[in-house]
C-alpha positions in Angstrom: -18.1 48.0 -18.0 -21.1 50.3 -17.5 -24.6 49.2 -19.0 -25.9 52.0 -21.3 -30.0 53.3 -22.6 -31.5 55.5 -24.0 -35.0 57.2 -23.1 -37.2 56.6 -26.0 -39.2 60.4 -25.0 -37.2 63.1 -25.6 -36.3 66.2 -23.7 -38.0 69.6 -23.8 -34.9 70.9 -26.1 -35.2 67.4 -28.3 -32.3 65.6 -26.7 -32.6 62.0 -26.1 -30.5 61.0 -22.9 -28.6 58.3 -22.6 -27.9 57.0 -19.1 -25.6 54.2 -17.4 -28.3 51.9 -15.6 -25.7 51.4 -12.9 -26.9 54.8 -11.5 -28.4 56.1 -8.5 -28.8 59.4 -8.8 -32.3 59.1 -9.7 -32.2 60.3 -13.6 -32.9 57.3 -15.0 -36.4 57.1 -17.0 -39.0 55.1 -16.5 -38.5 51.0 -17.4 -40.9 51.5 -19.8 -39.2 54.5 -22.1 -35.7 52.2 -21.5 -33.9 51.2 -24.6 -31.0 49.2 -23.7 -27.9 50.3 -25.8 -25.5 47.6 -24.3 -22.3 47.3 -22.5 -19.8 50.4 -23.5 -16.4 51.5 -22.4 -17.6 54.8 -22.2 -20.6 57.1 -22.7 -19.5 58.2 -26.0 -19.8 54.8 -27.5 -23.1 54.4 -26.0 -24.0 57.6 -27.3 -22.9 57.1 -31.1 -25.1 53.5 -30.7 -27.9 55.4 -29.7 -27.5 57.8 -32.5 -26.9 55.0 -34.7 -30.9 53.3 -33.6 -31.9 56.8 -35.1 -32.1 58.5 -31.7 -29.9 61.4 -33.9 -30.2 63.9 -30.9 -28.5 61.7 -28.2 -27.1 63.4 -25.1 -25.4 61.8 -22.2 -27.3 62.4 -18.8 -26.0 65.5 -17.3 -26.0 63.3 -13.8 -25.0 60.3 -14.8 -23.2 60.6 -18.4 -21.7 63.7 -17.7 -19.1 63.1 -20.0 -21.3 63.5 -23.2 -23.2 66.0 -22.0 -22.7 68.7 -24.0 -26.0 71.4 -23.9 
């Protein structure tokens, strides 16, 4: 089961981005803006957790989450 966060600075358009820490396409934010979300089936779960730590603007990674992408 893929381990989620979420970048604590957000993008340009306002989005924060949630990524699976498994990844290696070089997307992932700095250790420092990490949030750890958890363990999730799926991105959308880890994206309604991050939504629900008041990150309301949470986006999947278009690399890495591209499944909840959706701008």
């Amino acid at each position: 089961m893929p381990n989620y966060c979420v970048n604590s600075n957000a993008q340009p358009n306002g989005d924060y981005e949630v990524h699976d820490l498994a990844s290696t396409k070089g997307c992932l934010p700095r250790p420092v803006n990490r949030i750890n979300l958890g363990y999730f089936a799926s991105c959308s779960g880890a994206v309604a957790a991050a939504k629900g730590r008041g990150y309301r603007t949470a986006n999947g990674c278009a690399h890495c989450a591209p499944a909840c992408h959706t701008r």
